[in-house]
N, C-alpha and C positions, 0 to 999 in steps of 0.2 A: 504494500500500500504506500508506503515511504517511497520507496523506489518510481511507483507512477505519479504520485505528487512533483516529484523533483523532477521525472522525466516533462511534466503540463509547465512546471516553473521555467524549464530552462526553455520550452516552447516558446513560452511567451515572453521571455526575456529576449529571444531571437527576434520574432515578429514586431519588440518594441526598438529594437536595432535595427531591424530592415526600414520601419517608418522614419527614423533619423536619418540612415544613411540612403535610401531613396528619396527623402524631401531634401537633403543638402546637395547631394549632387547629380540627381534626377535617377531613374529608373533604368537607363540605357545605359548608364555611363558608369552607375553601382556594379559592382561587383559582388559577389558570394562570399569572398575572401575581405573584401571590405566590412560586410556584414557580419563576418565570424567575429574577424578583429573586434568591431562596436561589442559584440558579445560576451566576449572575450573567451572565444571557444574556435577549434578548430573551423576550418573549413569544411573536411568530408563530414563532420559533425551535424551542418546544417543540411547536409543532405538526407541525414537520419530523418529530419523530421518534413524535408519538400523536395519532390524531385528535381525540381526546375528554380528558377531564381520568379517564373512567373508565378507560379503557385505560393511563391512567400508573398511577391504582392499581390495577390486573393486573397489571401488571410488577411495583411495588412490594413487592406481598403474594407473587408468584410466588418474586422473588427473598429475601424474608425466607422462606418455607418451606424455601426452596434450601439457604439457611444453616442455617439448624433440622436439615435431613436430614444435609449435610457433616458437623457437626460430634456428630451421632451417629453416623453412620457409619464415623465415624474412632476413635470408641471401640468398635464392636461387631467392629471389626475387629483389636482386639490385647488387651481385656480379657480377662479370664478372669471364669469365672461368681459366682466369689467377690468381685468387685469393679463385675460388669458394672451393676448397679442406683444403686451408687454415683457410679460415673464416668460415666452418663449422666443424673444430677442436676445432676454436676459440667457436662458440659458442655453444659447447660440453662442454668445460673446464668452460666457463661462466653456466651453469647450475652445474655441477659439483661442484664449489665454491658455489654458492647464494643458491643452494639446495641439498648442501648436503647426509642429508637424502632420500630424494626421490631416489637416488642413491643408495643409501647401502638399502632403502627396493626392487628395482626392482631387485636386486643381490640375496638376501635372497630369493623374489618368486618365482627365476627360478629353487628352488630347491622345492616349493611345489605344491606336485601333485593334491592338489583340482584341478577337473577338469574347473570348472570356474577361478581360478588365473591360470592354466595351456596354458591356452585359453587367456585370456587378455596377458599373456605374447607373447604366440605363434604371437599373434597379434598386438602387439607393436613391435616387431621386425620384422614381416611382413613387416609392415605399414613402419617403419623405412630404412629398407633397398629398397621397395621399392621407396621410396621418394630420398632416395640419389642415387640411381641407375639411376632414372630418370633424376635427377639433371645434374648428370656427363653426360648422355647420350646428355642432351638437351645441353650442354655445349660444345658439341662434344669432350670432352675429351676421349680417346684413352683405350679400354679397358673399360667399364663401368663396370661391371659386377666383374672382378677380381679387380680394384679400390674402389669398392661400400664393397666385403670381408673384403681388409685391412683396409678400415676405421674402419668397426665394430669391426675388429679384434684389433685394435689399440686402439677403445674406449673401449674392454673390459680390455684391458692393464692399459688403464687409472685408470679403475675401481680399479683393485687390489690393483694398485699402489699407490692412494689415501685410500682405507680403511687397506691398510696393515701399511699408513705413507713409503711409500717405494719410494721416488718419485727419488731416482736412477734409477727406470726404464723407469722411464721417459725421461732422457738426449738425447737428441738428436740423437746420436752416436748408440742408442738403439733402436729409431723406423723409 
């Protein structure tokens, strides 16, 4: 039991290396051996647990959406409708800060066409708009649908805005 604990730990200690070392120096240009290094584990090592370097980033991105959905879902589950739009910016910008990375690699995959990262993205964004669509919907907020747009449109603003350091567009006055 010890033994598969530590085997799920150093899992995920890898996957939390591959999202560093994929968002620093992009995804094509990472290496396996780079990622071992971040881990500080061999290289055939990483193989133990992905055959490919694209199956780490499936994981990667699986588990950044993962977080993405958690920590909306833990607002959609006690806001009130009066605040519910609010508190789920809030906790957009709280992933944003504490994970960083995982952000600027879901930003880099939306530009690669592996058909499987093409597809985890398709479907994180899926998954995402439909959940806040729903939200707003169950909230009887006015307009769900075009509400549920400018969220995401606003969270991809966010995006730029934190990896360009740009955070003038973020001022108030601006979204």
């Amino acid at each position: 039991m010890a033994r598969k604990a530590a085997s799920a730990n150093r899992k995920e200690d890898l996957v939390s290396a591959a999202v560093e070392v994929f968002a620093e120096v992009g995804y094509y240009r990472a290496t396996t051996a780079m990622v071992a290094a971040k881990a500080g584990i061999s290289q055939p090592y990483v193989f133990r647990f992905f055959a490919t370097k694209e199956e780490l980033l499936a994981e990667a991105l699986q588990v950044s959406w993962r977080r993405m959905f958690e920590a909306f879902g833990s607002v959609i589950e006690r806001a009130g409708a009066d605040t519910l739009e609010e508190e789920l910016v809030g906790a957009y910008v709280g992933v944003m800060e504490s994970h960083r990375s995982e952000i600027l690699l879901q930003m880099q995959a939306q530009t690669i066409r592996e058909e499987r990262i093409a597809r985890i993205m398709r479907d994180g964004f899926r998954e995402g708009r439909d959940l806040i669509e729903s939200a707003f919907a169950r909230a009887g907020l006015a307009n769900p649908k075009q509400r549920t747009l400018v969220f995401l449109a606003r969270g991809m603003l966010c995006n730029i805005s934190m990896s360009l350091d740009l955070p003038e567009l973020m001022e108030e006055e601006n979204v």
